[in-house]
N, C-alpha and C positions, 0 to 999 in steps of 0.2 A: 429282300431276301430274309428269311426266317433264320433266328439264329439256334432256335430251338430250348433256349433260358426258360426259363419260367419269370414272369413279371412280379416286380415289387409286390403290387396288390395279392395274387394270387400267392406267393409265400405268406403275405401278413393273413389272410384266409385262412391257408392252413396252421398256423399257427395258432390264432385265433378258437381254430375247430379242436386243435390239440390240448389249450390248455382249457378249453369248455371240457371235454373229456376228461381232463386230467381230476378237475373239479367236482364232475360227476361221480366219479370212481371215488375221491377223500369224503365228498356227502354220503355214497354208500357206506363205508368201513367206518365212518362216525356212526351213522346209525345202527351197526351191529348188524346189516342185512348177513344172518350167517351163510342162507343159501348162496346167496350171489359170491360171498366170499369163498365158501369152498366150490366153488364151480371154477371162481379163480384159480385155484390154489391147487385143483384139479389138472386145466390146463396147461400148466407151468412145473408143477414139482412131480407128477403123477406120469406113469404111461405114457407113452404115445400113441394115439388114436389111429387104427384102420383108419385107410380111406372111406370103408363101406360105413362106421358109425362117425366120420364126420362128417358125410352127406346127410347120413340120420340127425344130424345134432343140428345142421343147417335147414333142413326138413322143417322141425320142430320149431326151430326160429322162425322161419315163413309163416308157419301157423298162429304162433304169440303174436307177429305182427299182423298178421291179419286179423286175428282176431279182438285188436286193440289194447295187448295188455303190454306194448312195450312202443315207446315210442323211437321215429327213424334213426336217432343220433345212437339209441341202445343197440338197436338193430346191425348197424350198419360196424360198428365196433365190435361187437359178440360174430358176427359174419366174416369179417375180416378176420379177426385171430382166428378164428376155426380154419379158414382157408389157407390161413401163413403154415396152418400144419402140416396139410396136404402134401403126398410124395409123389413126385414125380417121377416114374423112370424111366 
């Protein structure tokens, strides 16, 4: 019978995936990327985005990734926040 837990392994995963992330994000702001930094900074202190442009902004992510200028781990974070914005009602 399934207890429904998540397994050891799979927490140290996520974990793992979190502080990879966490990492990637102090290698950007050491290097000054200003874009990526006000995109952040955007996000979080700025407006909150229509549903209609954070499809748009998710849009444009699909395109970056496909087009190879961003790779999964970027993707899949910049995707995620956009979508924790989304209203539901």
């Amino acid at each position: 019978m399934a207890t429904g837990r998540s397994s050891f392994a799979k927490r140290q995963r996520d974990m793992a995936k979190k502080a990879k992330a966490a990492a990637k994000r102090e290698k950007r702001l050491e290097k000054g990327d200003d874009d990526e930094l006000e995109l952040e900074e955007e996000e979080f202190d700025g407006p909150r985005l229509s549903n209609e442009e954070i499809m748009e902004r998710v849009a444009d992510l699909h395109r970056r990734y496909d087009d190879g200028q961003m790779d999964l781990d970027t993707f899949d974070e910049e995707k995620a926040a956009l979508m924790a914005q989304m209203v539901i009602d």
